[in-house]
C-alpha positions as CSV (number, residue, x, y, z in Angstrom):
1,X,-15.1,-18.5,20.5
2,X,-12.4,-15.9,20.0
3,X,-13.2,-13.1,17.4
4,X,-10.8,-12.8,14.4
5,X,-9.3,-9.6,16.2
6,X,-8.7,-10.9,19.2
7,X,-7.2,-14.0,17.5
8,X,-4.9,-11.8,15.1
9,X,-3.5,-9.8,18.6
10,X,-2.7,-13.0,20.1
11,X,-1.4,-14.7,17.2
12,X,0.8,-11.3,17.0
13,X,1.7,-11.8,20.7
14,X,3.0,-14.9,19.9
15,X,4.9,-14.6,16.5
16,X,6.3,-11.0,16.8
17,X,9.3,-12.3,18.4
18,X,10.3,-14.9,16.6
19,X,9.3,-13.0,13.1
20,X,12.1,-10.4,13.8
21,X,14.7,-13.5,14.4
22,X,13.5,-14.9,11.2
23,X,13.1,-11.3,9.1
24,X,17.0,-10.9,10.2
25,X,17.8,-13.6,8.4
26,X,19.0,-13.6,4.1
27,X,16.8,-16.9,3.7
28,X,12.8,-17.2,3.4
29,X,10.9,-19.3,6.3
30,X,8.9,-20.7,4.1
31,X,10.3,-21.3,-0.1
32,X,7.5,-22.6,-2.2
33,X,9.3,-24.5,-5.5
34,X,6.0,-24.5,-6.7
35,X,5.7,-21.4,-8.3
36,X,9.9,-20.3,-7.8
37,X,11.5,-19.9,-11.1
38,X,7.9,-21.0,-13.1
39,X,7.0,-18.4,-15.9
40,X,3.7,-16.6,-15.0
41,X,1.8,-18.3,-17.4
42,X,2.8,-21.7,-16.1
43,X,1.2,-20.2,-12.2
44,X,-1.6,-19.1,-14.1
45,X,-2.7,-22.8,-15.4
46,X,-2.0,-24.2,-12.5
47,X,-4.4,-22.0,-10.1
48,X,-8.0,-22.9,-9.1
49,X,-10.8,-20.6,-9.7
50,X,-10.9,-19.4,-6.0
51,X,-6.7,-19.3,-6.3
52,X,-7.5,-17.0,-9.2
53,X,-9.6,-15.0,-7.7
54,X,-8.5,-14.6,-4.3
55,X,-5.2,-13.2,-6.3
56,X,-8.0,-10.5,-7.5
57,X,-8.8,-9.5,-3.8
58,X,-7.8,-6.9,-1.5
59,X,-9.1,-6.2,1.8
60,X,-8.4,-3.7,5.1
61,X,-6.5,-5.4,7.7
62,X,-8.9,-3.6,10.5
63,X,-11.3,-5.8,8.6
64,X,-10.3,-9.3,8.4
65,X,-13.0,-11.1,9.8
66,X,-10.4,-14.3,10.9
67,X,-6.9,-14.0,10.0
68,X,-7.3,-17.4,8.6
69,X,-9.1,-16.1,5.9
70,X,-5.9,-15.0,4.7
71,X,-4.8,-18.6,3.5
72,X,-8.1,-19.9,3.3
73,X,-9.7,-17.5,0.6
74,X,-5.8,-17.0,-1.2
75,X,-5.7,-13.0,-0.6
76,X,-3.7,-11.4,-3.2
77,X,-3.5,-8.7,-1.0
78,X,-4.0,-6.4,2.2
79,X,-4.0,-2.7,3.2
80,X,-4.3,-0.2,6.2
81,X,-6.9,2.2,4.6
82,X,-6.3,5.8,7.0
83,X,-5.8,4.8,10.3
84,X,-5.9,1.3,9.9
85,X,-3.0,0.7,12.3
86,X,-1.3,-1.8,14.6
87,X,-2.6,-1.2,18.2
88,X,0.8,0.0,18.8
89,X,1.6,2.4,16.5
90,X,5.4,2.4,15.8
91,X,7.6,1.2,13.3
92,X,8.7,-2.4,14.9
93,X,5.4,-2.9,15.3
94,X,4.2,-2.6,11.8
95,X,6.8,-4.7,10.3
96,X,5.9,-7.7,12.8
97,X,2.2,-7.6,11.9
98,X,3.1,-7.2,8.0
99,X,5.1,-10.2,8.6
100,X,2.3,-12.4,10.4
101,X,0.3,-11.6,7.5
102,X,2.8,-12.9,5.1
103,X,3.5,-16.0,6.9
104,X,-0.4,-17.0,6.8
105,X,0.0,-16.2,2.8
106,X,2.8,-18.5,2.7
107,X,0.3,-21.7,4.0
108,X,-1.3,-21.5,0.8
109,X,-0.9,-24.5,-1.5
110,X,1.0,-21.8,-4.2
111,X,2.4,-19.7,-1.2
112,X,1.9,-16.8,-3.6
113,X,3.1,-13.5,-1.0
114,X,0.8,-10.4,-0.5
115,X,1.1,-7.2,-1.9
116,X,0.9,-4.7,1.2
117,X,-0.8,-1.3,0.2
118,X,-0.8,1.8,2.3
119,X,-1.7,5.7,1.2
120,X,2.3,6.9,2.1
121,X,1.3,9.9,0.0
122,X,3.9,12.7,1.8
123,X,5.9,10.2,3.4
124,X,4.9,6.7,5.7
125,X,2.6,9.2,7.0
126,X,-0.1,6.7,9.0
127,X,3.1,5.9,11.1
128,X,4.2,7.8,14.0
129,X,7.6,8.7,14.4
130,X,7.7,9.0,10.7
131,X,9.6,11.8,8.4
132,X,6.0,13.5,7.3
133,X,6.9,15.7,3.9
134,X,5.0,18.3,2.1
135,X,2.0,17.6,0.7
136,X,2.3,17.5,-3.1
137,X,0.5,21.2,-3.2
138,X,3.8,22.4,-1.7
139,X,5.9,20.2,-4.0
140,X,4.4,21.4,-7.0
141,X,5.8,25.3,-5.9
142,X,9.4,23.3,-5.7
143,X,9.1,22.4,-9.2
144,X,12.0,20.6,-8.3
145,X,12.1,16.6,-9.7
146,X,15.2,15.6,-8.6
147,X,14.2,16.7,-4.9
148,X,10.7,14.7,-5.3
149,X,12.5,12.1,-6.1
150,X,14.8,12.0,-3.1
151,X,12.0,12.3,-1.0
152,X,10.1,9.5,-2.7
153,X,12.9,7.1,-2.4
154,X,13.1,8.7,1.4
155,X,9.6,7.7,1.4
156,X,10.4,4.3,0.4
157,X,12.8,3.2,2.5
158,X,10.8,4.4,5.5
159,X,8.0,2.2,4.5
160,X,9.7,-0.8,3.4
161,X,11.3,-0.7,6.4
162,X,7.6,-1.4,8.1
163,X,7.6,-4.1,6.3
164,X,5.1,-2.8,3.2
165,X,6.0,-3.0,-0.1
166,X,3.2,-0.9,-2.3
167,X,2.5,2.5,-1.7
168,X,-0.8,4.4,-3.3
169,X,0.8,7.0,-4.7
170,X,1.1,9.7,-6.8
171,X,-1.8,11.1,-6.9
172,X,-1.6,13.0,-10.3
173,X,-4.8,14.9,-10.8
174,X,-4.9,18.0,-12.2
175,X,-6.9,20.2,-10.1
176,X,-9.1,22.4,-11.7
177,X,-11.4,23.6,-8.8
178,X,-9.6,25.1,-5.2
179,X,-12.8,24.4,-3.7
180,X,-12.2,20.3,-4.0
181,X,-10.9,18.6,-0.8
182,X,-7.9,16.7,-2.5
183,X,-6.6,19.8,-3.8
184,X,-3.5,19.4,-2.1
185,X,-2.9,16.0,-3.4
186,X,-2.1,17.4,-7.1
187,X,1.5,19.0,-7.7
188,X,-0.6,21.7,-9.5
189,X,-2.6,22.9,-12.7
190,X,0.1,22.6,-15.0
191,X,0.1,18.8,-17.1
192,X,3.5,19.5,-17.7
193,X,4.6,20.0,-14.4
194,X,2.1,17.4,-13.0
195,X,3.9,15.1,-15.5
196,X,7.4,15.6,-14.4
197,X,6.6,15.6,-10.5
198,X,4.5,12.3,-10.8
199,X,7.1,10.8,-12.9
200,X,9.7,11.6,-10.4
201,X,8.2,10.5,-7.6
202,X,7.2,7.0,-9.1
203,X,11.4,6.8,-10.2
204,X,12.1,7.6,-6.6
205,X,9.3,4.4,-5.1
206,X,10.3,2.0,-7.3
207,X,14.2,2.6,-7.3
208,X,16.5,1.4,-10.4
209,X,14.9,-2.2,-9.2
210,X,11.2,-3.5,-7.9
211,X,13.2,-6.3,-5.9
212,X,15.6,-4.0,-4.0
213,X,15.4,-4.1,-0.8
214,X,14.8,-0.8,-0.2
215,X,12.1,0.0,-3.5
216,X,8.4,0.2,-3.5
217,X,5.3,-0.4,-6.2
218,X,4.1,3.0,-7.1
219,X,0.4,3.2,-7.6
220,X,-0.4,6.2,-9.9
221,X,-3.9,7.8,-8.8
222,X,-6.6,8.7,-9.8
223,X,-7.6,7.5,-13.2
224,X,-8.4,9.6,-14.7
225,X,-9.8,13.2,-14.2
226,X,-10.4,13.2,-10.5
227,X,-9.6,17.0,-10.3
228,X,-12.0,17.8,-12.8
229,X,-15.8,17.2,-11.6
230,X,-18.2,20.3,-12.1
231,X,-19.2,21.7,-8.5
232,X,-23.0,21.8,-8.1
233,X,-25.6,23.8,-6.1
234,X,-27.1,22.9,-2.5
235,X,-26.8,19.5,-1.2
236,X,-24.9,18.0,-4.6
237,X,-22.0,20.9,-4.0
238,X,-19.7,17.9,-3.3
239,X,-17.1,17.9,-5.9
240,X,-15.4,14.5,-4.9
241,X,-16.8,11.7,-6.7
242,X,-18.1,13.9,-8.8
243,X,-18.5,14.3,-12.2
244,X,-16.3,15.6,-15.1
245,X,-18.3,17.1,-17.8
246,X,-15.3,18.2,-20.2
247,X,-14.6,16.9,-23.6
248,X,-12.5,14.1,-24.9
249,X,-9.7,16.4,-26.0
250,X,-9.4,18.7,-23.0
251,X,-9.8,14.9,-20.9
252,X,-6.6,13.8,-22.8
253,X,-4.9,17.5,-23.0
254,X,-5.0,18.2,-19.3
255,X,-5.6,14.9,-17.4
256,X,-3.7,11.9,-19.4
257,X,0.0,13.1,-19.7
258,X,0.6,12.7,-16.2
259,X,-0.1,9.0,-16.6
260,X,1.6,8.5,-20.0
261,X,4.5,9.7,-18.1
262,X,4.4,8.0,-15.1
263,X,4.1,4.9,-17.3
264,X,7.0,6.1,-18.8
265,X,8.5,5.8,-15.1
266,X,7.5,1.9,-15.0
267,X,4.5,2.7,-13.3
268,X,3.3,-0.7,-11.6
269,X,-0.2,0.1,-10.9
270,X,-2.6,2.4,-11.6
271,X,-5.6,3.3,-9.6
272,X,-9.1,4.0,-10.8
273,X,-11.1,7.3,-9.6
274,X,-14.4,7.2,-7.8
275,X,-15.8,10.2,-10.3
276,X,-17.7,9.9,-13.4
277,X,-16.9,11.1,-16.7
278,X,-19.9,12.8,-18.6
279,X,-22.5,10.7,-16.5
280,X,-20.4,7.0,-16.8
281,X,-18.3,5.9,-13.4
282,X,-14.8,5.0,-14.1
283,X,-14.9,1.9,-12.4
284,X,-16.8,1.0,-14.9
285,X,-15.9,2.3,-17.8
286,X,-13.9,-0.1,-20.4
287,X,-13.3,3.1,-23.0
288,X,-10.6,4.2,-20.6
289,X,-9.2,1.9,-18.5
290,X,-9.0,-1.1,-21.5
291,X,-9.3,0.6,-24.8
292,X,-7.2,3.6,-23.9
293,X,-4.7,2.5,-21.2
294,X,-4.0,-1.0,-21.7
295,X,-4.8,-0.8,-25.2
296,X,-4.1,2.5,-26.9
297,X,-1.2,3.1,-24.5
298,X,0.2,-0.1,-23.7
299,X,-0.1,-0.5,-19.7
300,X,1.3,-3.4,-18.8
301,X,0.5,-3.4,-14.8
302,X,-2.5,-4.0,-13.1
303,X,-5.3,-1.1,-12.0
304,X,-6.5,-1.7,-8.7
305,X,-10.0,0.2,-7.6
306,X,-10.3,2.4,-5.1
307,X,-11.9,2.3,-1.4
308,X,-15.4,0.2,-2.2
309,X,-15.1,2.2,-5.5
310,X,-16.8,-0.4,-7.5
311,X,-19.9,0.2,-5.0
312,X,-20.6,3.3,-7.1
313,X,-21.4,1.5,-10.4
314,X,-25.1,2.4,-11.0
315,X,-27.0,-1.7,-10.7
316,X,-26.8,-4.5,-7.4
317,X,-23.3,-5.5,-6.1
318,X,-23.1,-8.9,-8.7
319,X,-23.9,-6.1,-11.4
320,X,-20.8,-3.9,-10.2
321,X,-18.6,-6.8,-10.1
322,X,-19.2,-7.7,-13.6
323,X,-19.2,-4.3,-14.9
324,X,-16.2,-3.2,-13.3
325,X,-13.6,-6.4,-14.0
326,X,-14.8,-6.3,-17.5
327,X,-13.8,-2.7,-18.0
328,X,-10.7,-3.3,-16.9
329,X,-10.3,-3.3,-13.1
330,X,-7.8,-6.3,-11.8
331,X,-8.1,-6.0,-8.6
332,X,-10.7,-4.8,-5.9
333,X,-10.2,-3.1,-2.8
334,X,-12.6,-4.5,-0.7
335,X,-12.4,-3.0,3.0
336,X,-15.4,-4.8,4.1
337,X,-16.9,-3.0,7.6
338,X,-19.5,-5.1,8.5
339,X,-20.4,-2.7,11.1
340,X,-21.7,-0.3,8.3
341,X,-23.2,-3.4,6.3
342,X,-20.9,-2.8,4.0
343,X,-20.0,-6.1,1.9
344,X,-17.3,-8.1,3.2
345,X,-14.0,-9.7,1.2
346,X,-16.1,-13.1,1.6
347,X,-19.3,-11.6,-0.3
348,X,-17.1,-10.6,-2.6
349,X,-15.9,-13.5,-3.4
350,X,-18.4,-16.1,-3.6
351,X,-20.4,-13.4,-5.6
352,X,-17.4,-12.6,-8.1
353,X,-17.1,-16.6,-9.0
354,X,-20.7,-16.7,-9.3
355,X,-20.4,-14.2,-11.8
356,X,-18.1,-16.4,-13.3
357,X,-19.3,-19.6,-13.4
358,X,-22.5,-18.2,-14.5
359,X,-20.2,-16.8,-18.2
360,X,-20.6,-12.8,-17.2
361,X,-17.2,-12.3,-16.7
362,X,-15.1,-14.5,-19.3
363,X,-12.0,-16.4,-18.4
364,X,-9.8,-14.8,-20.4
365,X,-10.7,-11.8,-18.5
366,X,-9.5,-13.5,-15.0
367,X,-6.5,-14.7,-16.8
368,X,-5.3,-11.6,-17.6
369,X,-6.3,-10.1,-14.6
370,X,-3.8,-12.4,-12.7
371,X,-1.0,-12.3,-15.0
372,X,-1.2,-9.0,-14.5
373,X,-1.2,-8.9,-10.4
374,X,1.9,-12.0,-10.5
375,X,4.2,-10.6,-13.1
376,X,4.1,-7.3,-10.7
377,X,4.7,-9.2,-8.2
378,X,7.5,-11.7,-9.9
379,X,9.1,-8.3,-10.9
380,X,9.3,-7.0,-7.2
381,X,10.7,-10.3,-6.2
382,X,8.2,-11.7,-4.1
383,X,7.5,-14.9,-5.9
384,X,10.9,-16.4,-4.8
385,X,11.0,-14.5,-1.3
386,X,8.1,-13.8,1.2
387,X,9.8,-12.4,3.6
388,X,12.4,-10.0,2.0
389,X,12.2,-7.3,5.0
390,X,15.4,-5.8,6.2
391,X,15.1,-4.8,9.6
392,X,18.1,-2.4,9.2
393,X,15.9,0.2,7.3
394,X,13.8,0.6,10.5
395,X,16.5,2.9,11.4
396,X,16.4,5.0,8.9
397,X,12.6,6.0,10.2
398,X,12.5,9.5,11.1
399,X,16.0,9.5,10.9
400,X,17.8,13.4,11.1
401,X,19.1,12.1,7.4
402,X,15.5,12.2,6.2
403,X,14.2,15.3,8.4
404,X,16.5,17.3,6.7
405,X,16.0,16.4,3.7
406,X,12.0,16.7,4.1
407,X,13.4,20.7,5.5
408,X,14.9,21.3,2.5
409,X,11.3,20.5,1.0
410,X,9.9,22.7,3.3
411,X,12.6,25.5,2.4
412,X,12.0,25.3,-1.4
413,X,8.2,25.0,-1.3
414,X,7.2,28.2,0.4
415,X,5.7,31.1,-1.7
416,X,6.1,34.5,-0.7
417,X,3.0,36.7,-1.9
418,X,4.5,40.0,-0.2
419,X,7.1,41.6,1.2
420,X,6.3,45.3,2.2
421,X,9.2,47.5,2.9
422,X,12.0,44.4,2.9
423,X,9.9,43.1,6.2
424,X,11.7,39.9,5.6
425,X,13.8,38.3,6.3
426,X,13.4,38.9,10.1
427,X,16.4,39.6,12.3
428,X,17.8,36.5,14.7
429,X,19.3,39.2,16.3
430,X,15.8,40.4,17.5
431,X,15.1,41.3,20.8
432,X,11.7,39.7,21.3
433,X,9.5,37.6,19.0
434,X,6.2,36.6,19.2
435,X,5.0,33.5,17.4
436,X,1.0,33.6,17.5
437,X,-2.2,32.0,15.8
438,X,-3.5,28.2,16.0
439,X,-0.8,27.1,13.7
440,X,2.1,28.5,15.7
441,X,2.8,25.3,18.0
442,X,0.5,22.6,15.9
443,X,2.4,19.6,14.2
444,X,-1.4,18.4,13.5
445,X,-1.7,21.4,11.7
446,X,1.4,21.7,9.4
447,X,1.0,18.2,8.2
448,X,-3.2,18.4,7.1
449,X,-5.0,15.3,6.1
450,X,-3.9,11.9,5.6
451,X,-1.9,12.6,9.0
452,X,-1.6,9.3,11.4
453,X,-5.4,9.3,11.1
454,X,-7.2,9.7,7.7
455,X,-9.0,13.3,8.4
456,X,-5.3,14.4,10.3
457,X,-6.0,16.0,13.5
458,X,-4.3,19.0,15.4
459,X,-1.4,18.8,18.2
460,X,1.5,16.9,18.6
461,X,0.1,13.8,16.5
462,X,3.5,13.0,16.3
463,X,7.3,14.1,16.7
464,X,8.3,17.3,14.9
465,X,9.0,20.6,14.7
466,X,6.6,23.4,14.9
467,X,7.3,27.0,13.9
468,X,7.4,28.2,17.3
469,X,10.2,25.2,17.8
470,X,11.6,26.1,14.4
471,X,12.4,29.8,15.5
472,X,13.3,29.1,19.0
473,X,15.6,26.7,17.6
474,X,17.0,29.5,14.8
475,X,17.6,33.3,16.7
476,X,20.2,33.6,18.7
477,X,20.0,33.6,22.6
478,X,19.5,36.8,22.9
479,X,16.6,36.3,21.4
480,X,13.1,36.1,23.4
481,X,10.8,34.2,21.7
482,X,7.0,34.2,23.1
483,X,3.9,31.9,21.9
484,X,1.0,34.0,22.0
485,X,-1.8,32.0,20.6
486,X,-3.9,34.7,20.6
487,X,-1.7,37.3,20.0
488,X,-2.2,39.6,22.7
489,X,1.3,39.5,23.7
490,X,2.2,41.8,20.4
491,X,2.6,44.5,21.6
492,X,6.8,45.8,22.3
493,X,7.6,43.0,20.0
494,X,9.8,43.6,17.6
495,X,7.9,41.7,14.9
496,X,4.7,38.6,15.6
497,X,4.6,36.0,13.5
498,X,1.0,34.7,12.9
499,X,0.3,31.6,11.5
500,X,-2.9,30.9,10.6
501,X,-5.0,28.7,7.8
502,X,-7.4,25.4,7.9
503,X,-8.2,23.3,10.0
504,X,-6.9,19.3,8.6
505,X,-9.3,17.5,6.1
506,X,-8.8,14.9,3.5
507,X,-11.6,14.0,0.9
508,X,-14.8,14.6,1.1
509,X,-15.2,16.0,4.4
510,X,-12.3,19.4,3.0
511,X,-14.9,19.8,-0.1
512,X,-15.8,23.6,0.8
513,X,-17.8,26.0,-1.0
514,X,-16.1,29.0,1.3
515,X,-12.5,29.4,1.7
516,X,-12.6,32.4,3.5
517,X,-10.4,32.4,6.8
518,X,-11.6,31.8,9.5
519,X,-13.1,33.5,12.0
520,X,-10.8,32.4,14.7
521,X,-7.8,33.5,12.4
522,X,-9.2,36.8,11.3
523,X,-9.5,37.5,15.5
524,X,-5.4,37.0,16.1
525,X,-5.1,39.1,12.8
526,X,-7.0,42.2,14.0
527,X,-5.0,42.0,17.7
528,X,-2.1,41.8,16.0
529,X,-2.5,44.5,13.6
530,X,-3.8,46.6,16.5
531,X,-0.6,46.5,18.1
532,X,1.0,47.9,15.5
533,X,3.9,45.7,15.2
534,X,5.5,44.8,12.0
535,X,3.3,41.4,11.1
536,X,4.4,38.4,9.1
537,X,1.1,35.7,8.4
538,X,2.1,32.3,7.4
539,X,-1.1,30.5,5.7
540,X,-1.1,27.0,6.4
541,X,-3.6,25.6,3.7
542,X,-3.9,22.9,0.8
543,X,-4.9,25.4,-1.3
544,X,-5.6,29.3,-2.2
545,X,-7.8,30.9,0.0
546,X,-9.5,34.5,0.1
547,X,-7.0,36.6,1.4
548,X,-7.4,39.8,-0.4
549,X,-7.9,42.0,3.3
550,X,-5.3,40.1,5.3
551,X,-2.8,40.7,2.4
552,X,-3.1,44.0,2.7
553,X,-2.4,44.6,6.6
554,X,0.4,41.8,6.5
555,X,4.1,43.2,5.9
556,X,4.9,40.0,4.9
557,X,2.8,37.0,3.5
558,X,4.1,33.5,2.8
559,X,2.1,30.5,1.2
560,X,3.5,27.4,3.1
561,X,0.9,24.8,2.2
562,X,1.0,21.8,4.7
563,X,4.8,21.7,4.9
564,X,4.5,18.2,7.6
565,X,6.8,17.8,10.3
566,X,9.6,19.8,9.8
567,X,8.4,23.4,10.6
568,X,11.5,24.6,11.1
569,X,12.1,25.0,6.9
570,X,9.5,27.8,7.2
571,X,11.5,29.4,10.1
572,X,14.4,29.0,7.5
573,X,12.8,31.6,4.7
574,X,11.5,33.9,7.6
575,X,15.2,34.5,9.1
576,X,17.1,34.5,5.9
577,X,18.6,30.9,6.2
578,X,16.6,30.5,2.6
579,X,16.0,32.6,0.4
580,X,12.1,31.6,-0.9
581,X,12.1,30.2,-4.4
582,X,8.9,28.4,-4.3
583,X,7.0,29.5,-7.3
584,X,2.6,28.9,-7.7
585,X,2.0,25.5,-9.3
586,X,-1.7,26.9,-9.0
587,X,-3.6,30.3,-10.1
588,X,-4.7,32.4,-6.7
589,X,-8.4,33.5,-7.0
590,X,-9.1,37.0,-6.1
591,X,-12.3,36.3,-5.4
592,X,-15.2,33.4,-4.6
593,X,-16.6,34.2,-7.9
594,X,-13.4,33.4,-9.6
595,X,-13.6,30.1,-8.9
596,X,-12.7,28.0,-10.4
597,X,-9.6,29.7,-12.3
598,X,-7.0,28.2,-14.5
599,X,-4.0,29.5,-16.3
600,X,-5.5,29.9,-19.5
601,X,-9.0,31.1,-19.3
602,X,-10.3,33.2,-21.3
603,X,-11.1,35.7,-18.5
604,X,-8.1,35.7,-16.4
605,X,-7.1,38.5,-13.6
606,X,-6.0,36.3,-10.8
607,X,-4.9,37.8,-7.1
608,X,-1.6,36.1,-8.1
609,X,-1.2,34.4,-11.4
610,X,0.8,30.8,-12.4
611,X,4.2,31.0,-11.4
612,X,3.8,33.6,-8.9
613,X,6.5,33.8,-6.3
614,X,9.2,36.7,-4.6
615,X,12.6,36.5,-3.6
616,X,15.0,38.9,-1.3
């Protein structure tokens, strides 16, 4: 028998063709009069049990046991966790296979279509060929809503046109500790700030209208005070996942704006966090997600869980499921890698209605649950319209429109920490430039985690520009320009340009108790300032690191986060193109023992404070 892999690759063989005939076209395949024009109370009462809960159900492409199991256990929805990608990774490609997916939805007796969710969290950034944009580090220092909001409808066009239609972002923690590997996922330390970034950036997703063609469900992460867990000693240092051991008002002082905000926004969703608050998960916990959110503050969405979040709910797997849906979680994201015997979308399943049947987990419960996941869905137009794809927008992927705008990110993002003797801006009249350290050529490098793969990678992981490119590009043509990875080459230059930082993580695996440089970095540093040539460092990095020593042998010093594909904005500020405006969203420790340090501490004497950030 053929695996459900090798099943889905043939049945994509087959279909792909005709699905981009049919996908051109204004009219559905398949119209359901069913559920078309019914209220979503009227759908409700008509569902089954395992209607109901399939609606409730959300599992990993990569891990669809049969493709079948699509219609046959009524998915409410599908994702490509990091990585999780057609074997041929380009946009066509995604938008046939998100098609085939939605044509086995529309063989179910209601026909109901899936919501497709993908972690697009600085732009479609698992697809290659892609405009990749700063990570949200780098757009806090932009403080600049009206430009995340261009890039988020940028963002949004670029994945719609892929054929997705839900998006797992923002992410608007507050993040209280450098040392935690999302760091770069918050806009910052500021709630404020936090607040008026995230709200942006859902306004730009979801466009004036969830039904346009070109609009997106915004998924506001992670509720609630994922930035917050204390950092503990030896094996337990991990702070993701962790636990938050702060009070009920500083909980709704510096972590619940953001979301009251992006509510404000129209919100669709809302994830849950993996970390605890004071000891209790958040999975699980029915003080926040029901009797705050959907109570106190009205939420009318639907909270999704995160990746096998519900797992984490202290008791057996039946004991999570209960827990968690009657706390307040509507749907479960259920990746199911049997390799890892982790549990599967079909254990789920049989073990949530179980659960149901047996009166843990009322009706009334499910009911709103599912009126919850359809009117979303009713609102983004997908109960009269599977197939509401417009194959125009795949040109608009990576298109010199959107890199230029995703520059002008770049541009307005960088910090400049020092500027010894008017170093900068750098001549492009220069008679020879050398461009050195492991960031100076490295696409893989400039866009960090969540990059094509989930962990990001270095090298040309996809088209770009690189700050060697970038400055190439930029001087004139009398201008040599040298990479010099090493920076040997210094010497008789009339200025090097090292670019240096971290290596790309996302969660978990960037959780680091050190953020010195690196070895490797602080070698190129020392050859260059032995050649006595006037040195500019560029620190690539999702966060602050120790720079104190390097700071003081640079002429010049810019923070440029993990500015994505479009390297050349950097080259912009170096050469004068752009005058840096980008301003700290986050406190810069002085120190190890600093951490962690926050505008408003009692002891405060920062390297570089909130706000931070020179000019010419």
């Amino acid at each position: 028998m053929l695996s459900g892999n090798v099943k889905a690759i043939l049945l994509f063989t087959v279909l792909s063709g005709m699905l981009i005939v049919a996908c051109n076209t204004t009219e559905p395949v398949v119209k359901h009069d069913i559920i078309k024009g019914k209220t979503i109370s009227s759908i409700v009462e008509s569902m089954t049990l395992a209607e109901k809960v399939g609606q409730m159900t959300q599992a990993d492409r990569r891990y669809l046991i049969d493709i079948d199991d699509i219609k046959d256990y009524y998915l409410g929805s599908i994702l490509s966790g990091g990585g999780s990608t057609p074997e041929v990774n380009e946009p066509a490609a995604w938008a046939n296979m998100v098609d085939i997916y939605q044509s086995k939805a529309a063989e179910t007796r209601l026909g109901i279509p899936l919501m497709y969710g993908i972690d697009a969290v600085h732009g479609h950034n698992n697809v290659i060929g892609a405009t990749i944009v700063p990570h949200n580090i780098g757009l806090g220092a932009t403080a600049n809503a009206e430009l995340v909001r261009q890039l988020a409808q940028l963002t949004a066009r670029e994945v719609r046109a892929t054929g997705i239609n839900w998006t797992f972002a923002p992410c608007v923690a507050n993040s209280r500790d450098e040392r935690w590997g999302r760091a770069y996922e918050s806009f910052g330390e500021d709630p404020q700030l936090i607040s008026e970034l995230g709200a942006a950036q859902v306004s730009g997703f979801q466009g004036s209208s969830l039904d346009a063609a070109d609009a997106i469900a915004a998924c506001t992460k992670h509720y609630i005070g994922d930035g917050a867990p204390t950092w503990l000693t030896g094996e337990e240092g991990l702070i993701d996942r962790g636990d938050a051991m702060i009070d009920e008002v500083t909980l709704r002082a510096l972590h619940l704006p953001q979301y009251i905000a992006a509510m404000e926004a129209g919100t669709a969703t809302i994830m849950a966090s993996y970390n605890s608050w004071n000891g209790e998960k958040l999975h699980g916990h029915k003080y926040l997600m029901t009797d705050i959110l959907k109570d106190e503050l009205g939420f009318q969405g639907f909270i999704v869980s995160d990746w096998k979040g519900i797992d984490g709910i202290p008791g057996d797997y039946k004991s999570d499921i209960i827990q968690s849906i009657n706390a307040g979680i509507d749907m479960v994201m259920v990746p199911g890698d049997v390799t890892k015997n982790g549990y599967t979308y079909r254990e789920f399943i049989e073990t949530f209605k179980e659960a149901i049947n047996e009166g843990s987990i009322p009706m009334s419960r499910i009911d709103d649950a599912v009126s919850r996941i359809l009117t979303v869905k009713k609102d983004m137009g997908l109960l009269d319209n599977a197939f509401r794809n417009d194959r125009s927008l795949l040109a608009s992927v990576g298109s010199d429109e959107h890199r230029a705008l995703a520059r002008q990110a770049v541009k307005e993002s960088v910090v400049m920490l020092k500027n010894s003797e008017s170093t900068l801006p750098l001549s492009k009249n220069a008679t020879r430039i050398v461009v050195a350290g492991r960031g100076a050529d490295n696409v893989g490098m400039q866009c960090g985690g969540w990059s094509i793969s989930w962990q990001g990678s270095h090298g040309d992981i996809t088209p770009g520009t690189t700050i060697f490119e970038g400055v190439q590009e930029l001087v004139s043509e009398n201008t040599e320009v040298q990479l010099s990875i090493d920076g040997t080459a210094s010497s008789g230059a009339d200025a090097v340009i090292v670019v240096i930082g971290e290596d790309p993580y996302a969660e978990m695996v960037g959780d680091r108790e050190n953020l010195n440089l690196s070895e490797a970095d602080i070698a190129v540093l020392n050859t260059v300032k032995s050649s006595g040539v006037p040195m500019v460092v560029v620190l690539l990095s999702g966060r602050p690191m120790i720079i104190n020593e390097v700071l003081n042998d640079a002429d010049g010093f810019l923070a440029a986060w993990l500015p994505g594909t479009e390297g050349g904005g950097i080259v912009d500020v170096i050469f004068g193109e752009h005058n840096p405006s980008g301003k700290l969203s986050v406190t810069w420790p002085a120190s190890m023992e600093q951490i962690p340090i926050n505008s408003g501490d009692s002891e405060y004497e920062p390297l570089f404070p909130l706000g931070f950030g020179l000019n010419y």
